[in-house]
mmCIF file of the N, C-alpha and C atoms, coordinates in Angstrom:
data_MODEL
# 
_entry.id   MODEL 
# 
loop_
_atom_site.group_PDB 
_atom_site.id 
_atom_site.type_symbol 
_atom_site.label_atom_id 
_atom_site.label_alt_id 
_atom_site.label_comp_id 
_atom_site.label_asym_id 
_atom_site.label_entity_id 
_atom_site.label_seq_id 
_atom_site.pdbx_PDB_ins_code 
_atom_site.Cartn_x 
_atom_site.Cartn_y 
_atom_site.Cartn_z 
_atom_site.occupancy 
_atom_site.B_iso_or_equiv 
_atom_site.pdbx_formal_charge 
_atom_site.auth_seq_id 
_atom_site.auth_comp_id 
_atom_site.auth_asym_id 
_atom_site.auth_atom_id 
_atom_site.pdbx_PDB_model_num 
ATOM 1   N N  . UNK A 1 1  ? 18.090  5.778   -9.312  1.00 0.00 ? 1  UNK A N  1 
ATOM 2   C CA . UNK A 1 1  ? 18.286  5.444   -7.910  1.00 0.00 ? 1  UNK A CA 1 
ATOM 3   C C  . UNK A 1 1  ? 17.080  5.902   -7.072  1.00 0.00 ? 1  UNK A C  1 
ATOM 4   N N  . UNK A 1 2  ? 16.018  7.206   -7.501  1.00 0.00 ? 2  UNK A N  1 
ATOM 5   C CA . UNK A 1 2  ? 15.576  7.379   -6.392  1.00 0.00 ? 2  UNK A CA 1 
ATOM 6   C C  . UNK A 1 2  ? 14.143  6.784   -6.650  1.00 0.00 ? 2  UNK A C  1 
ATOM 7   N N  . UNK A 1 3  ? 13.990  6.763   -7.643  1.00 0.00 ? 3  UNK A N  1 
ATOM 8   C CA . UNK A 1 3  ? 12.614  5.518   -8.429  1.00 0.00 ? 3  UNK A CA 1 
ATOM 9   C C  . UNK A 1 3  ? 12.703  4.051   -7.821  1.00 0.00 ? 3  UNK A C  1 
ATOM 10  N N  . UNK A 1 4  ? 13.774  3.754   -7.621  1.00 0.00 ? 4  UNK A N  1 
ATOM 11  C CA . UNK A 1 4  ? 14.103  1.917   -7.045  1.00 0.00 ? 4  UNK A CA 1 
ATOM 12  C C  . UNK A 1 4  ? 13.891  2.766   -5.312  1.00 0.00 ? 4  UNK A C  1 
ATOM 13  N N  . UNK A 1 5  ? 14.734  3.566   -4.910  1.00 0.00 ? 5  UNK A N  1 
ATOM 14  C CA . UNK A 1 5  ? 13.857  4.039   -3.308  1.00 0.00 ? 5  UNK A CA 1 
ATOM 15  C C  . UNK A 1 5  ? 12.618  4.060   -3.075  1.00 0.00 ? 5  UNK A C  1 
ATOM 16  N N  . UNK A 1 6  ? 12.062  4.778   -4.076  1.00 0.00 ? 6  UNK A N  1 
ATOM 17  C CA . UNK A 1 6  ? 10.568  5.175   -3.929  1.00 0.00 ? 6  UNK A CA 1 
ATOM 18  C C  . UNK A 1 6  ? 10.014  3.829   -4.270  1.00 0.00 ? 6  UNK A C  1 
ATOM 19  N N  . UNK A 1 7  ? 10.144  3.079   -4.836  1.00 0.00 ? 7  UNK A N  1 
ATOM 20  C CA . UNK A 1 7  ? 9.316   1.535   -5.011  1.00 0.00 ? 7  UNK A CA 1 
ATOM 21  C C  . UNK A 1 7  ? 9.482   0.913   -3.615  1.00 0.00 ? 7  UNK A C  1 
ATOM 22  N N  . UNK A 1 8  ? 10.766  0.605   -3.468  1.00 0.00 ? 8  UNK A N  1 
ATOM 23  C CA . UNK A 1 8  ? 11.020  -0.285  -2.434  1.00 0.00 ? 8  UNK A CA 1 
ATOM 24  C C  . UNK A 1 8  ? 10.229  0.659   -1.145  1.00 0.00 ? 8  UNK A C  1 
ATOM 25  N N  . UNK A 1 9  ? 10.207  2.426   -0.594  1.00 0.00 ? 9  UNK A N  1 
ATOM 26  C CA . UNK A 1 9  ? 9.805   2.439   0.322   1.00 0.00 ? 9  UNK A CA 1 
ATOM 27  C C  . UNK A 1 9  ? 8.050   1.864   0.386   1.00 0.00 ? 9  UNK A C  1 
ATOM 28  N N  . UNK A 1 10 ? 7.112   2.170   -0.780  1.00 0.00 ? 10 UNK A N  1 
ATOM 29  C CA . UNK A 1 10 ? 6.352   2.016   -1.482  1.00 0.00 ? 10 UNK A CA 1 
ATOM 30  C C  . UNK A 1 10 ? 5.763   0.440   -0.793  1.00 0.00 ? 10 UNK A C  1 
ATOM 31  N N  . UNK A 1 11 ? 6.378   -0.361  -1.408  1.00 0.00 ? 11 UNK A N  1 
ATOM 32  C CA . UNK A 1 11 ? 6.463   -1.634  -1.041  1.00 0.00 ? 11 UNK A CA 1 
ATOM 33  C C  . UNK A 1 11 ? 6.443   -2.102  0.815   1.00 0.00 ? 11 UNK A C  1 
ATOM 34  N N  . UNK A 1 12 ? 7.314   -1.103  1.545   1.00 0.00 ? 12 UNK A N  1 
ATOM 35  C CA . UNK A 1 12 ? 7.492   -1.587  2.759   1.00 0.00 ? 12 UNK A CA 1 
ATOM 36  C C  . UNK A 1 12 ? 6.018   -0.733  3.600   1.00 0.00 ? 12 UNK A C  1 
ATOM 37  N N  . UNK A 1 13 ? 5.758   -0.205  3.256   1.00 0.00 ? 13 UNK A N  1 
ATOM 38  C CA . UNK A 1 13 ? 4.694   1.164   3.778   1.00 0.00 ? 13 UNK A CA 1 
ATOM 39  C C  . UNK A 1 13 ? 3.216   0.245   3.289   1.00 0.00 ? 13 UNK A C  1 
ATOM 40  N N  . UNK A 1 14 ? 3.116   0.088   2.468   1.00 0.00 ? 14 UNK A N  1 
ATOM 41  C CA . UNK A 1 14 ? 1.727   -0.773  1.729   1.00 0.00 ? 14 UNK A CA 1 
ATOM 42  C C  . UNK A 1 14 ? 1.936   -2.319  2.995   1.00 0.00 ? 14 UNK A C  1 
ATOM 43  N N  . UNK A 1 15 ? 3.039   -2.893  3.154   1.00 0.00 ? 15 UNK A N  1 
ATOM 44  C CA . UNK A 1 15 ? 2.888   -4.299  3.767   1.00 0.00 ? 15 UNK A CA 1 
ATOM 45  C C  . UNK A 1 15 ? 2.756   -3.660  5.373   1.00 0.00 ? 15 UNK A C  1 
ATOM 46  N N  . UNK A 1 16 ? 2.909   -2.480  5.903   1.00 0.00 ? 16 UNK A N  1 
ATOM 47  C CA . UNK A 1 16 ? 2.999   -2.144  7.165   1.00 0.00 ? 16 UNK A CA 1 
ATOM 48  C C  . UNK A 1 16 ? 1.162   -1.616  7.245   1.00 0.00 ? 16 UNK A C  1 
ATOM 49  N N  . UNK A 1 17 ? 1.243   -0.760  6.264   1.00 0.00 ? 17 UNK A N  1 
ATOM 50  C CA . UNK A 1 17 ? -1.028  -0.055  6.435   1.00 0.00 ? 17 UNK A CA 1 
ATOM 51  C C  . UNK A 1 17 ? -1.532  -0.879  5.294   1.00 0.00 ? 17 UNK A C  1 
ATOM 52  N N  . UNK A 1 18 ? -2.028  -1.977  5.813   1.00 0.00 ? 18 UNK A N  1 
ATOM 53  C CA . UNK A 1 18 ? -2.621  -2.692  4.748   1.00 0.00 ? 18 UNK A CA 1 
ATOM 54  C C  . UNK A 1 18 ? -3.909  -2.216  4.567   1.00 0.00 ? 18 UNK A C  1 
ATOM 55  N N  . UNK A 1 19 ? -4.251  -1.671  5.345   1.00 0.00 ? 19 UNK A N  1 
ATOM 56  C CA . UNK A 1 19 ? -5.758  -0.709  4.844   1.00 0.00 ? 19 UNK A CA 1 
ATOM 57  C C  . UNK A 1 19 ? -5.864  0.618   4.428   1.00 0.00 ? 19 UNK A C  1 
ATOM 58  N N  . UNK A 1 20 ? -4.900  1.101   4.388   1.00 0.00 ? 20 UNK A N  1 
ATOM 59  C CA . UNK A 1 20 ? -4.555  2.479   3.964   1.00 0.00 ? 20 UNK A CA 1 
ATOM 60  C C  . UNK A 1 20 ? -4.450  2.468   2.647   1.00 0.00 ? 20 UNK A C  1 
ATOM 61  N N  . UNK A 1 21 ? -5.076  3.319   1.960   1.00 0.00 ? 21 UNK A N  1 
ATOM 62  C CA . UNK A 1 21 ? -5.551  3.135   0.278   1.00 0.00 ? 21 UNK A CA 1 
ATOM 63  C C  . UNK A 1 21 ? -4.404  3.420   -0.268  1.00 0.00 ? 21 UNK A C  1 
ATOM 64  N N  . UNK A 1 22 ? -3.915  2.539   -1.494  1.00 0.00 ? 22 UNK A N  1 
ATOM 65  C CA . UNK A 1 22 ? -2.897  2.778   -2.019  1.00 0.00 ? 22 UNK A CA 1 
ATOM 66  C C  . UNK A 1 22 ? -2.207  4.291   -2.706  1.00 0.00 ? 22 UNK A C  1 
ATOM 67  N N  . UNK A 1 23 ? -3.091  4.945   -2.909  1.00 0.00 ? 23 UNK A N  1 
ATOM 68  C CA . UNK A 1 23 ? -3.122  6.515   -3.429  1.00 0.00 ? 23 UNK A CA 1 
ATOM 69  C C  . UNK A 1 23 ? -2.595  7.401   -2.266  1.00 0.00 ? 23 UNK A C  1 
ATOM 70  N N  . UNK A 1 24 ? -2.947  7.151   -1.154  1.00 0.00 ? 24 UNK A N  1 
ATOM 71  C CA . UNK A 1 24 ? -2.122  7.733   0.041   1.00 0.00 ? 24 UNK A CA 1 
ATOM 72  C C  . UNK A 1 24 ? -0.759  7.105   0.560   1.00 0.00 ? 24 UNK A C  1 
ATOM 73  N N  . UNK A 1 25 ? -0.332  5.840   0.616   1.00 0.00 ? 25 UNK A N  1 
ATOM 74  C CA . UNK A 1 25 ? 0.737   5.396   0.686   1.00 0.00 ? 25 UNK A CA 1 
ATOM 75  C C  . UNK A 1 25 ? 1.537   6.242   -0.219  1.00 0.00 ? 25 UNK A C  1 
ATOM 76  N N  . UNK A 1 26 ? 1.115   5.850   -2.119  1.00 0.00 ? 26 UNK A N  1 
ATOM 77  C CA . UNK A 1 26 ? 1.921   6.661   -2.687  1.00 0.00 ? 26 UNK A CA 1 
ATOM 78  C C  . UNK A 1 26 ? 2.159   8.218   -2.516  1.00 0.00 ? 26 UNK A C  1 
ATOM 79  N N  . UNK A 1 27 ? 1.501   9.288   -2.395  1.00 0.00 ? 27 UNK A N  1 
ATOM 80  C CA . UNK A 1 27 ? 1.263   10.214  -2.017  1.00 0.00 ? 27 UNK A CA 1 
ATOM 81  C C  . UNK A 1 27 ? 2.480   10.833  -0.663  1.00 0.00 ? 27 UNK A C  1 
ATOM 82  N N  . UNK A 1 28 ? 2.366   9.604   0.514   1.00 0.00 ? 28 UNK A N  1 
ATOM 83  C CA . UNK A 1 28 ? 3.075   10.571  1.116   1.00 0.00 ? 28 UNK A CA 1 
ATOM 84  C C  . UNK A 1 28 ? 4.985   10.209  1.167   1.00 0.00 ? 28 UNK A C  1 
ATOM 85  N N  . UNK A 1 29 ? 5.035   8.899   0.266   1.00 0.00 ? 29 UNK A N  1 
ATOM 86  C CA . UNK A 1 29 ? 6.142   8.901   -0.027  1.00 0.00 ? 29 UNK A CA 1 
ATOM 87  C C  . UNK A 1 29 ? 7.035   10.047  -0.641  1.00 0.00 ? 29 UNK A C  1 
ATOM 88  N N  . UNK A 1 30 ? 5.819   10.254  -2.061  1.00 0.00 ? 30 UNK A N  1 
ATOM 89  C CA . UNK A 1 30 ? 6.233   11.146  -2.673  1.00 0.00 ? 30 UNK A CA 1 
ATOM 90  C C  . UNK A 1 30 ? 6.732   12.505  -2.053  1.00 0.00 ? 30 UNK A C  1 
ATOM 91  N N  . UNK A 1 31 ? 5.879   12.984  -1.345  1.00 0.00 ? 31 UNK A N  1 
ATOM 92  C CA . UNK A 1 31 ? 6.190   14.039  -0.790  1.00 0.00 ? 31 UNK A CA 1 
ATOM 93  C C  . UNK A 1 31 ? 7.068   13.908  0.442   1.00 0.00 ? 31 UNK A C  1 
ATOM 94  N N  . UNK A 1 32 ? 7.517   12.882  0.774   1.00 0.00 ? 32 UNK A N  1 
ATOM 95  C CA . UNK A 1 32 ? 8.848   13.002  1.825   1.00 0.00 ? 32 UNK A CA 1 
ATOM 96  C C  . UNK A 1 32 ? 9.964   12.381  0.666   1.00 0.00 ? 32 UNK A C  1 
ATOM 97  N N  . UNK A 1 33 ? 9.894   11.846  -0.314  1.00 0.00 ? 33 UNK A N  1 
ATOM 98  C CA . UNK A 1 33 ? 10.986  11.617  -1.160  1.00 0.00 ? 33 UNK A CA 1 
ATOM 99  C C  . UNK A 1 33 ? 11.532  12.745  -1.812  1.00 0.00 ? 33 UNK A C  1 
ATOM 100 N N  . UNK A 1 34 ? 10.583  12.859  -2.900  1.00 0.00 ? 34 UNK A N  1 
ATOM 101 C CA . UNK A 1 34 ? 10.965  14.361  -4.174  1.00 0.00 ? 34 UNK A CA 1 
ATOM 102 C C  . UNK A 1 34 ? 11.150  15.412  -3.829  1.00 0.00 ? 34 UNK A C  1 
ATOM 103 N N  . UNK A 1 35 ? 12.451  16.047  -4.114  1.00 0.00 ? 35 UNK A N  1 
ATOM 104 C CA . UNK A 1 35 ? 12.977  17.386  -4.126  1.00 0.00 ? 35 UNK A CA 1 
ATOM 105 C C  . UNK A 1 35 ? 12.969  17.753  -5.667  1.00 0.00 ? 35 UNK A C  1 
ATOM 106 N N  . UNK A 1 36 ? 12.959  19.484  -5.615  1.00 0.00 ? 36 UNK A N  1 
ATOM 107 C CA . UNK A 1 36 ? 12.998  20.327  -6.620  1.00 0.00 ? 36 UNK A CA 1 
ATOM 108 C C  . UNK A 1 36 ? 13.884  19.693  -7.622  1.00 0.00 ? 36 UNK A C  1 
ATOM 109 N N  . UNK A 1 37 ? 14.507  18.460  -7.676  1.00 0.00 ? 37 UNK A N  1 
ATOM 110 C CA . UNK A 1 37 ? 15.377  18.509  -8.705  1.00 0.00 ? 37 UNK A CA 1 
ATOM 111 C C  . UNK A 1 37 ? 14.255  17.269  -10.155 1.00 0.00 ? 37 UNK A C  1 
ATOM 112 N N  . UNK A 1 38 ? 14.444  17.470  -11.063 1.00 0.00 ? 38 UNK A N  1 
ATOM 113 C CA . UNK A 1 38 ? 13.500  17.099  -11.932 1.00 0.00 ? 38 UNK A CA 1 
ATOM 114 C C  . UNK A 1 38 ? 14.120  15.289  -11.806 1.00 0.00 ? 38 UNK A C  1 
ATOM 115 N N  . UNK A 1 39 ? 13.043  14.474  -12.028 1.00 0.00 ? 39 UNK A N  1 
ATOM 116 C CA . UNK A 1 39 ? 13.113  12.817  -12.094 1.00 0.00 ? 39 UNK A CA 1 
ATOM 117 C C  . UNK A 1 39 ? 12.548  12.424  -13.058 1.00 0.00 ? 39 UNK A C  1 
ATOM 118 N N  . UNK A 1 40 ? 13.437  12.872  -14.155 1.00 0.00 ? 40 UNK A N  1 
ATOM 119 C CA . UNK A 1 40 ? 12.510  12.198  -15.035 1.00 0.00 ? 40 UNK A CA 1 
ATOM 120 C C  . UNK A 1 40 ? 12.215  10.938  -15.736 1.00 0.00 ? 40 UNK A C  1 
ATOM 121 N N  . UNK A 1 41 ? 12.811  9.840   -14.947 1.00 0.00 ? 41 UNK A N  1 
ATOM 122 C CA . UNK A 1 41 ? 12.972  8.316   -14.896 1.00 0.00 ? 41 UNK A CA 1 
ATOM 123 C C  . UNK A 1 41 ? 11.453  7.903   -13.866 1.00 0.00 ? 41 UNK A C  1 
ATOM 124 N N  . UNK A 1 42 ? 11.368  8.876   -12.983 1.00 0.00 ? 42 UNK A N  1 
ATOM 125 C CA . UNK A 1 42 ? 9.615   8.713   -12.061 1.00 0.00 ? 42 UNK A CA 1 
ATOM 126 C C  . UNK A 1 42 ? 8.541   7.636   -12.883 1.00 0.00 ? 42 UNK A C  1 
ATOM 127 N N  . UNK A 1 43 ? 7.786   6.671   -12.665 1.00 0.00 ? 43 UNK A N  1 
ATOM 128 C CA . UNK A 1 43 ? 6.797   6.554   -13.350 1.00 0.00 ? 43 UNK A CA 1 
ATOM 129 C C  . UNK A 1 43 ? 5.608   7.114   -12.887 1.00 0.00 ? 43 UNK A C  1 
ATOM 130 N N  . UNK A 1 44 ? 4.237   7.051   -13.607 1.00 0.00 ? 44 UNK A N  1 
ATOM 131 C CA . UNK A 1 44 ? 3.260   7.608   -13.488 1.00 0.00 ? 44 UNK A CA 1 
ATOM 132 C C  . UNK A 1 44 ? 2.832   7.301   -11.622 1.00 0.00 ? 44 UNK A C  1 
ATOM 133 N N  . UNK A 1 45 ? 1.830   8.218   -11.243 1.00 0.00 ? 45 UNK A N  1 
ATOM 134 C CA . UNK A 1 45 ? 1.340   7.855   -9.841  1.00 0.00 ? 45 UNK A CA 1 
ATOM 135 C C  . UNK A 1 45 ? 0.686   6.281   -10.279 1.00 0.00 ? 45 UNK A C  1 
ATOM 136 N N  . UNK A 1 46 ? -0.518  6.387   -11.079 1.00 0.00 ? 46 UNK A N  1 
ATOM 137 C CA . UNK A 1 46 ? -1.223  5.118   -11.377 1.00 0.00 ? 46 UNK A CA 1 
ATOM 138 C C  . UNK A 1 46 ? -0.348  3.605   -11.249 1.00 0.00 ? 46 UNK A C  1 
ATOM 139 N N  . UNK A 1 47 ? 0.581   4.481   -12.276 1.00 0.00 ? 47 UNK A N  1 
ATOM 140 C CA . UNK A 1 47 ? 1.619   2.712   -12.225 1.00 0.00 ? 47 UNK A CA 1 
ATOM 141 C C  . UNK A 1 47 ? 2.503   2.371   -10.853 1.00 0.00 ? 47 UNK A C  1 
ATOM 142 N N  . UNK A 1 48 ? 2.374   3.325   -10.016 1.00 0.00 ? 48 UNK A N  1 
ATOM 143 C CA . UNK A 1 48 ? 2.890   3.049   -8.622  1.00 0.00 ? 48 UNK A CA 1 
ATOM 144 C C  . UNK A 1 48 ? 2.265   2.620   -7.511  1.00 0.00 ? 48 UNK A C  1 
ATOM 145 N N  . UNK A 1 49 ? 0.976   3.200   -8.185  1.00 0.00 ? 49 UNK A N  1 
ATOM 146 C CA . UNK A 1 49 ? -0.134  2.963   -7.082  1.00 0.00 ? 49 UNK A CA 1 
ATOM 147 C C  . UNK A 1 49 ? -0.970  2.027   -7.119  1.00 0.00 ? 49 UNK A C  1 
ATOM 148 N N  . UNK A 1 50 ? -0.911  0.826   -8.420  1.00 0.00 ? 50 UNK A N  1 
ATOM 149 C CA . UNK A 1 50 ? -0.764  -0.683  -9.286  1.00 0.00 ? 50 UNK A CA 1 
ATOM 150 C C  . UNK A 1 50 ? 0.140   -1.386  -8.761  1.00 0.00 ? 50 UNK A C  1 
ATOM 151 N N  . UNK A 1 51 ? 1.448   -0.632  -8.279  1.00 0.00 ? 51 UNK A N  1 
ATOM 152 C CA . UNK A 1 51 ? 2.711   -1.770  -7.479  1.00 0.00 ? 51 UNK A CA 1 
ATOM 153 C C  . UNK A 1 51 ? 2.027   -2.141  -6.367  1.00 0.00 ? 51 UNK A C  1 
ATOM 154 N N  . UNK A 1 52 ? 1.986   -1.285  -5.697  1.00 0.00 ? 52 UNK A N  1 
ATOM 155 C CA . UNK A 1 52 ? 1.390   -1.173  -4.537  1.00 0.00 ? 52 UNK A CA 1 
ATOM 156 C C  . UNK A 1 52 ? 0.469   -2.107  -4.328  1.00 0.00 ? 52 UNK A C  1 
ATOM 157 N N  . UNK A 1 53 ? -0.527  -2.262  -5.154  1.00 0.00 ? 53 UNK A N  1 
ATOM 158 C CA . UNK A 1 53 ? -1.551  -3.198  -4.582  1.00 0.00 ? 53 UNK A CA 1 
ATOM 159 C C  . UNK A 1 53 ? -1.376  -4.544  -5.443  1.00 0.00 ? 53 UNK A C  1 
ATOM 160 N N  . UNK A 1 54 ? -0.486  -4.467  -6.239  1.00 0.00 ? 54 UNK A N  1 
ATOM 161 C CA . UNK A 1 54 ? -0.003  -5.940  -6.570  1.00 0.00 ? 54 UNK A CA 1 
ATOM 162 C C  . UNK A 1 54 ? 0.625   -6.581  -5.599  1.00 0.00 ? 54 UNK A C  1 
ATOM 163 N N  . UNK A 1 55 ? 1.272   -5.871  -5.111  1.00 0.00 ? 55 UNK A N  1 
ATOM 164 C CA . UNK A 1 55 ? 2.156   -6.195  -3.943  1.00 0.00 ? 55 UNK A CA 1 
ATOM 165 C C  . UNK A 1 55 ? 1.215   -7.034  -2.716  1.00 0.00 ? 55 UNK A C  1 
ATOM 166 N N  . UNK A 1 56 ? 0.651   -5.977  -2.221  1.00 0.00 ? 56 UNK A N  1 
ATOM 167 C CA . UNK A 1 56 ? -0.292  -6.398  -1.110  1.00 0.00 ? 56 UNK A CA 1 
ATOM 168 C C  . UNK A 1 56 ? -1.331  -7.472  -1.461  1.00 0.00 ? 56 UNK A C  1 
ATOM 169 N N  . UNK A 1 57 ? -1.394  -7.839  -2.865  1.00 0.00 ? 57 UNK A N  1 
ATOM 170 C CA . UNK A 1 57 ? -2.236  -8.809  -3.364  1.00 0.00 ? 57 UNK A CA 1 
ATOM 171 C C  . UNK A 1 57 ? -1.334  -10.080 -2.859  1.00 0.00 ? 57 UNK A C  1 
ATOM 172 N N  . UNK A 1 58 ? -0.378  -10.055 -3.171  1.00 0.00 ? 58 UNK A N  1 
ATOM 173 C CA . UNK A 1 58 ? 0.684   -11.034 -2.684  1.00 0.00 ? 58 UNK A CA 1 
ATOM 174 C C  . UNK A 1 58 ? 0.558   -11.746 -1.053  1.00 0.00 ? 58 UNK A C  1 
ATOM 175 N N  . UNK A 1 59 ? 0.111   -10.697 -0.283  1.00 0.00 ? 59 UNK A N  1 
ATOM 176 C CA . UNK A 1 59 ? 0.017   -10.970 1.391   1.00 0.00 ? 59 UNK A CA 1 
ATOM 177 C C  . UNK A 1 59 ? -0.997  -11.503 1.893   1.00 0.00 ? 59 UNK A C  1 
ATOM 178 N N  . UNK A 1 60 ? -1.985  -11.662 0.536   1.00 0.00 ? 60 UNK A N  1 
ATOM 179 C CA . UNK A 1 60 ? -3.471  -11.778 1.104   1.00 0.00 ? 60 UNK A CA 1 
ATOM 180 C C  . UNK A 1 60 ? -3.426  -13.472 1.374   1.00 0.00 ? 60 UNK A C  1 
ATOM 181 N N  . UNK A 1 61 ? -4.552  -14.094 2.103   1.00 0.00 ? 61 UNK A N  1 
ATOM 182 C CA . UNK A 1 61 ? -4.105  -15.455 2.095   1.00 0.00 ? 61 UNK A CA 1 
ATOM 183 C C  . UNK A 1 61 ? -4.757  -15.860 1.015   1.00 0.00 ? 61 UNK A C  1 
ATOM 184 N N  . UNK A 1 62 ? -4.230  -17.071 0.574   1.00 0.00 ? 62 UNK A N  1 
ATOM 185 C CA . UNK A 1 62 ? -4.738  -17.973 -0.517  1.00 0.00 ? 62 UNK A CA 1 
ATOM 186 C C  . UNK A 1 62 ? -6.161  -18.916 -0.301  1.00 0.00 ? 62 UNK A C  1 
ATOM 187 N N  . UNK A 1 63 ? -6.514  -19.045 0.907   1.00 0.00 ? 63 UNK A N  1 
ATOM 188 C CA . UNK A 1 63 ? -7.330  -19.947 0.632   1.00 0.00 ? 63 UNK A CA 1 
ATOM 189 C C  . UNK A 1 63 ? -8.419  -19.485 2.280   1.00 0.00 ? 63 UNK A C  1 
ATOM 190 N N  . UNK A 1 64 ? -9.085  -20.414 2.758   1.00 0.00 ? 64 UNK A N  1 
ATOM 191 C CA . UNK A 1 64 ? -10.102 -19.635 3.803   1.00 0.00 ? 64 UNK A CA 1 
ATOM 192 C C  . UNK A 1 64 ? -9.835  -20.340 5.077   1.00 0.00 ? 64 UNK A C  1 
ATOM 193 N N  . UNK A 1 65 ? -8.597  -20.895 5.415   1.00 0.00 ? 65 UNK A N  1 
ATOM 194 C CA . UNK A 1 65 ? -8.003  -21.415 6.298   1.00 0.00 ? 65 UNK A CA 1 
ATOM 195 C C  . UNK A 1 65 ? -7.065  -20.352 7.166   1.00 0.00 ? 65 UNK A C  1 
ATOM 196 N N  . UNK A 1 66 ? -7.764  -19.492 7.702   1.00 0.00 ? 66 UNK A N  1 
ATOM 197 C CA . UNK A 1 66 ? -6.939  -18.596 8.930   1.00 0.00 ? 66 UNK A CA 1 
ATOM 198 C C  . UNK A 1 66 ? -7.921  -18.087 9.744   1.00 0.00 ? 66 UNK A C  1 
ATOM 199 N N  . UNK A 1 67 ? -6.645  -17.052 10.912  1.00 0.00 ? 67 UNK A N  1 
ATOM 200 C CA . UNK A 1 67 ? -7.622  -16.493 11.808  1.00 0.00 ? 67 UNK A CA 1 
ATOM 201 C C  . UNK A 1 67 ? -8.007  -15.153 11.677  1.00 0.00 ? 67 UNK A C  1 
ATOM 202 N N  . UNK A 1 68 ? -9.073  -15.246 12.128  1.00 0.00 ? 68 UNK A N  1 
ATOM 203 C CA . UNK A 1 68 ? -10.123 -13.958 12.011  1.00 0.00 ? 68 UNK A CA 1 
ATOM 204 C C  . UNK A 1 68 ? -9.553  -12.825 13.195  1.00 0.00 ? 68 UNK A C  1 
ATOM 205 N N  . UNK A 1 69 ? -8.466  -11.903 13.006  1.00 0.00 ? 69 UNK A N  1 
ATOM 206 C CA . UNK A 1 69 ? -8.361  -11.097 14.017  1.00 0.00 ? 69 UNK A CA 1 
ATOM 207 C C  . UNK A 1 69 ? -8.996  -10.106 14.220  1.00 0.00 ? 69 UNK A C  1 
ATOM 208 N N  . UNK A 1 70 ? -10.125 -9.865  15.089  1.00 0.00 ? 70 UNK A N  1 
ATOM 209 C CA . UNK A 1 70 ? -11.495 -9.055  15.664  1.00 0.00 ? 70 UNK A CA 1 
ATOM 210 C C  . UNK A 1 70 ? -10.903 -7.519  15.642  1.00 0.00 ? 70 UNK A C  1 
ATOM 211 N N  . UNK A 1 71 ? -9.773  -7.466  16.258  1.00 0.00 ? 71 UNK A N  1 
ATOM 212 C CA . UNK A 1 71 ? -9.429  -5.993  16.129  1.00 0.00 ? 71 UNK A CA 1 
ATOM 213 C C  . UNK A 1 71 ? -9.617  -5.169  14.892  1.00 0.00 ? 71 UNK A C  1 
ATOM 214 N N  . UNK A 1 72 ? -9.385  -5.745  13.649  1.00 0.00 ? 72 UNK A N  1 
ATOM 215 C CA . UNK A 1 72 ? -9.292  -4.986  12.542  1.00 0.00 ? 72 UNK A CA 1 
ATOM 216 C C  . UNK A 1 72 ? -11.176 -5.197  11.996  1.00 0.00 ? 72 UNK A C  1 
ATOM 217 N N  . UNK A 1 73 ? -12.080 -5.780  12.694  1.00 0.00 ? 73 UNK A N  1 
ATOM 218 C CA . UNK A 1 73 ? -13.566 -5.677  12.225  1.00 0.00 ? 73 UNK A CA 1 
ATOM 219 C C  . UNK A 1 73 ? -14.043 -4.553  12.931  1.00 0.00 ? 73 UNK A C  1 
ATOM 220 N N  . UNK A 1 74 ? -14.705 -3.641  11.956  1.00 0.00 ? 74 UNK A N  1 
ATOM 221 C CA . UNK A 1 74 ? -15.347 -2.393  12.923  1.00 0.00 ? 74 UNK A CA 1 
ATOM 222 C C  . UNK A 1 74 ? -17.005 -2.917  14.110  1.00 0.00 ? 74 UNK A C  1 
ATOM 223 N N  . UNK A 1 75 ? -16.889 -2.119  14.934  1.00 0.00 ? 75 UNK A N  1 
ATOM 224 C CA . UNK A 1 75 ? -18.125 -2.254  15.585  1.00 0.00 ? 75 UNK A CA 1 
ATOM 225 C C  . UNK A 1 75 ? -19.344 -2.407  15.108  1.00 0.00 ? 75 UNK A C  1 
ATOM 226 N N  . UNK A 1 76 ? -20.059 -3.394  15.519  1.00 0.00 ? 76 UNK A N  1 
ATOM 227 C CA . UNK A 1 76 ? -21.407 -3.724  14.781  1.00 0.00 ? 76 UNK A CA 1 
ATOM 228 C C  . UNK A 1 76 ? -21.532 -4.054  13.259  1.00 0.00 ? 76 UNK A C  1 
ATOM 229 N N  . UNK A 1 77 ? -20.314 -4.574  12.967  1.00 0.00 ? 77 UNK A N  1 
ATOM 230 C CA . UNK A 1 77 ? -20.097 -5.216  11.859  1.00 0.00 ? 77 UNK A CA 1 
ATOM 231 C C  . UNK A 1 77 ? -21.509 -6.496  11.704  1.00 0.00 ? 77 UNK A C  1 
ATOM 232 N N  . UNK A 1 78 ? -21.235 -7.671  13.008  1.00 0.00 ? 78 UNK A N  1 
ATOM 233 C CA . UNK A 1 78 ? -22.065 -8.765  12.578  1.00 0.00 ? 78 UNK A CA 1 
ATOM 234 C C  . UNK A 1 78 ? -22.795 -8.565  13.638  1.00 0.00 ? 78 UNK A C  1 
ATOM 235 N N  . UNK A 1 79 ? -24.608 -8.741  12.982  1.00 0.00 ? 79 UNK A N  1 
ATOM 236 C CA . UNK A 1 79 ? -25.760 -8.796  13.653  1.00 0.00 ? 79 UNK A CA 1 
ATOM 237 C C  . UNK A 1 79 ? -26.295 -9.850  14.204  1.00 0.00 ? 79 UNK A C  1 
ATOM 238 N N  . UNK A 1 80 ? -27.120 -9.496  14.746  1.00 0.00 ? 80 UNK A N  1 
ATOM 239 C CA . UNK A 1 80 ? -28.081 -11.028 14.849  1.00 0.00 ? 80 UNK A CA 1 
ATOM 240 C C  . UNK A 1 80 ? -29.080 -10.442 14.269  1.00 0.00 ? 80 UNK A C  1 
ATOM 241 N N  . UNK A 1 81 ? -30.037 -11.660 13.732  1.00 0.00 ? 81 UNK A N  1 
ATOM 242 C CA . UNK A 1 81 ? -30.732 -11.817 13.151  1.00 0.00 ? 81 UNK A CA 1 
ATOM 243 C C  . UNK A 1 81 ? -32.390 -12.744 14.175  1.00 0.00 ? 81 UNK A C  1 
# 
């Protein structure tokens, strides 16, 4: 039960900080999920932190037909030349 929590929160946290590296998503789940009691059904961090960006692979668009929202480009990204 708390492995299917920890995926699913996993899952909702990765589609909310899509730039937030998957190793920290997992990370602070973990540590607001797991208590002292042993899980030993848990899988590895790696293989969680593989959901994670399978997942978000899923959200990305398919093809080069969208919009460019400026907020998420940092400053002085594009030059002139």
């Amino acid at each position: 039960m708390v492995v299917t929590r920890i995926k699913c929160l996993a899952k909702q946290k990765a589609s909310m900080n899509v730039f937030k590296p998957a190793s920290e998503v997992v990370n602070d789940i973990l540590l607001n999920e797991l208590t002292d009691t042993p899980c030993p059904s848990l899988p590895c961090l790696d293989s969680l932190q593989r959901t994670v960006n399978s997942f978000r692979q899923q959200l990305r668009p398919q093809d080069l037909e969208f919009d460019l929202e400026m907020e998420h480009v940092p400053d002085k990204f594009f030059w002139k030349m």
